[in-house]
C-alpha positions as a Markdown table, in Angstrom:
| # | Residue | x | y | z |
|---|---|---|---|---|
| 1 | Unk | 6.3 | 3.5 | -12.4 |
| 2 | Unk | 3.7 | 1.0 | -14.3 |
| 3 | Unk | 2.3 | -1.1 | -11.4 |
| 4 | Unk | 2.0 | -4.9 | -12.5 |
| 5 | Unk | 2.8 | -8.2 | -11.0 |
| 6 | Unk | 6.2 | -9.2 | -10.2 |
| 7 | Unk | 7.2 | -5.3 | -9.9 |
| 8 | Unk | 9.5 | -4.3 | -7.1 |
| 9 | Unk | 8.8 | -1.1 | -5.8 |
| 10 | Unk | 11.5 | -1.4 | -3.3 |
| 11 | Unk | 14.8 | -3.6 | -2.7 |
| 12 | Unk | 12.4 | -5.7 | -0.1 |
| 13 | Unk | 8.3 | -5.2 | -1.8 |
| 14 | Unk | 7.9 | -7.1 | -4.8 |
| 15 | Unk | 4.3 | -6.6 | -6.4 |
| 16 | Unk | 1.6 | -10.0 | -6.3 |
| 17 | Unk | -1.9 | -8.9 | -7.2 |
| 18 | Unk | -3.9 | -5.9 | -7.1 |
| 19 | Unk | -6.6 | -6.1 | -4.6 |
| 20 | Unk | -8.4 | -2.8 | -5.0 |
| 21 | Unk | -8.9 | 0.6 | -6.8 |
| 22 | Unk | -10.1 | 3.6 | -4.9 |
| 23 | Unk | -10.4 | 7.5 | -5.1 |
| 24 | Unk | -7.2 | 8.0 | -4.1 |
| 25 | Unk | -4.9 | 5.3 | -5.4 |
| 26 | Unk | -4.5 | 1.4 | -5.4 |
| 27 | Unk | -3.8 | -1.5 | -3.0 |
| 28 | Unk | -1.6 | -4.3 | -4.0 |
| 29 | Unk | -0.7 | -7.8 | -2.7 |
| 30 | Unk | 3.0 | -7.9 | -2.3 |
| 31 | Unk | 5.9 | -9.9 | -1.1 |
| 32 | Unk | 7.8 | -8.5 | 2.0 |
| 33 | Unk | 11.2 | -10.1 | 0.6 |
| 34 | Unk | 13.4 | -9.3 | 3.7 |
| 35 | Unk | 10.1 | -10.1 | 6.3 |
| 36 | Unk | 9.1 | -13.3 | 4.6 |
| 37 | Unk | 5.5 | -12.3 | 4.6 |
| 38 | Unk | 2.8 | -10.4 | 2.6 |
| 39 | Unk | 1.7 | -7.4 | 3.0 |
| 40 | Unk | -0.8 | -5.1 | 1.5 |
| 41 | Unk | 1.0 | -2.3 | -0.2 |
| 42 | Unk | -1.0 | 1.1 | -0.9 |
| 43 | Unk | -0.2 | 3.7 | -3.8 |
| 44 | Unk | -1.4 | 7.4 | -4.3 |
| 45 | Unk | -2.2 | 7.7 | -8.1 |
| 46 | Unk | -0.4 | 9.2 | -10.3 |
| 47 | Unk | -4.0 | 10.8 | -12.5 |
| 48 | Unk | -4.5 | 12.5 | -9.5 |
| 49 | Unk | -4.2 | 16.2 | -10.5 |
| 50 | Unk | -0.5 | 17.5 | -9.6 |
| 51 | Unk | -2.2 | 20.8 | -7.4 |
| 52 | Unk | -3.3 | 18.0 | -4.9 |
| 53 | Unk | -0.5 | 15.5 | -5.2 |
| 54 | Unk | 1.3 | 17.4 | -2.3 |
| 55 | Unk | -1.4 | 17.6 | 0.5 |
| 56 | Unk | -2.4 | 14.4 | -0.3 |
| 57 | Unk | 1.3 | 13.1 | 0.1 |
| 58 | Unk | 1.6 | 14.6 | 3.6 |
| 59 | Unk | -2.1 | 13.4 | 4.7 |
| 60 | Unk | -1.1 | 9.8 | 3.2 |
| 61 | Unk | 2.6 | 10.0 | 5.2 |
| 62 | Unk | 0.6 | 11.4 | 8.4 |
| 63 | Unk | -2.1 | 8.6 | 8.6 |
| 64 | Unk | 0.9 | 6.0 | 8.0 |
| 65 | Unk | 2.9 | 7.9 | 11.0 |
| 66 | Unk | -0.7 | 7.5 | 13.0 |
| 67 | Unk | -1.5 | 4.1 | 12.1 |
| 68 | Unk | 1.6 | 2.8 | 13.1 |
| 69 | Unk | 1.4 | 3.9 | 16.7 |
| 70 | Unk | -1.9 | 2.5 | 17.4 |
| 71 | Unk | -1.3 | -0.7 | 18.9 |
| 72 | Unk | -4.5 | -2.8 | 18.4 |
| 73 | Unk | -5.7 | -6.2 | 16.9 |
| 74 | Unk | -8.0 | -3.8 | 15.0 |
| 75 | Unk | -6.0 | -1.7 | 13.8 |
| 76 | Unk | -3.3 | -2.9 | 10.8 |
| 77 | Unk | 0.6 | -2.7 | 11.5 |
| 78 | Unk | 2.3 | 0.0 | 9.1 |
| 79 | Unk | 5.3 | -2.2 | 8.1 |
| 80 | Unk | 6.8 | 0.5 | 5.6 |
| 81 | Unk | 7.1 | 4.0 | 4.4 |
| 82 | Unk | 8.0 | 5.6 | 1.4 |
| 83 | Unk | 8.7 | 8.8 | -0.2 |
| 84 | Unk | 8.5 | 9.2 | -4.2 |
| 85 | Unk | 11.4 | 9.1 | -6.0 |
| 86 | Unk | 12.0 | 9.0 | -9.8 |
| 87 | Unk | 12.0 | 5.2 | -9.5 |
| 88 | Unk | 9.6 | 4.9 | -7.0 |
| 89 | Unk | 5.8 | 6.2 | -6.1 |
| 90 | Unk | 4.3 | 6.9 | -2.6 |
| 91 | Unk | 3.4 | 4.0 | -0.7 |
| 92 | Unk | 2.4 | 2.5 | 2.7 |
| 93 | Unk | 3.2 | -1.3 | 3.4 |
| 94 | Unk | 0.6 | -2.8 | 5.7 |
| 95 | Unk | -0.4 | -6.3 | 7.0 |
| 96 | Unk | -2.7 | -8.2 | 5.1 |
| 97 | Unk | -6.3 | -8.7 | 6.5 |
| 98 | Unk | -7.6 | -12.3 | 6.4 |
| 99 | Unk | -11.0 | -11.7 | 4.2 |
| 100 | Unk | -13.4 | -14.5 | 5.5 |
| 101 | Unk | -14.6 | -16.0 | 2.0 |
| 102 | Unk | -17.6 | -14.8 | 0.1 |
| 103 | Unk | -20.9 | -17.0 | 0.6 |
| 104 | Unk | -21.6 | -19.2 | -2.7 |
| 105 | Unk | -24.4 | -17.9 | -4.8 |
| 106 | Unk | -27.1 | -20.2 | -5.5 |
């Protein structure tokens, strides 16, 4: 699946923005169609090599499963889960965290 704006990854999560790049995947901006709200969307990569792709699925699914019991302003709400299909890659759907805005340069 080629991740770009305007891409729905589900029925309900319809791509925005990227918003970061890490070791282990991406996080996108996305609109919770069925919600009415944004959410941050999180995506194993697919350059990852396939020996790891498995035990990083499961550890991905398993902090999803954990972060979604923890009940706590700290803490952000898992609002989806899904498995990888032909059509679609692993992701987590989480709420968005308010970034305070960056200090001007002088």
């Amino acid at each position: 699946m080629v991740l770009q704006p305007g891409t729905m990854v589900t029925p309900n999560l319809r791509l925005v923005r990227p918003l970061g790049e890490g070791g282990m995947g991406t996080v996108w901006l996305a609109d919770h169609l069925a919600l009415e709200m944004q959410v941050a969307v999180k995506f194993i990569s697919a350059d990852l090599p396939k020996l790891f792709l498995p035990a990083l699925a499961k550890r991905f699914n398993r902090e999803a499963t954990a972060a979604a019991r923890i009940k706590s302003p700290h803490v952000v709400t898992t609002r989806r889960r899904a498995s990888p299909t032909p059509q679609n890659a692993e992701l987590r759907a989480t709420d968005v965290l308010a970034r305070p805005p960056a200090p001007e340069r002088s």
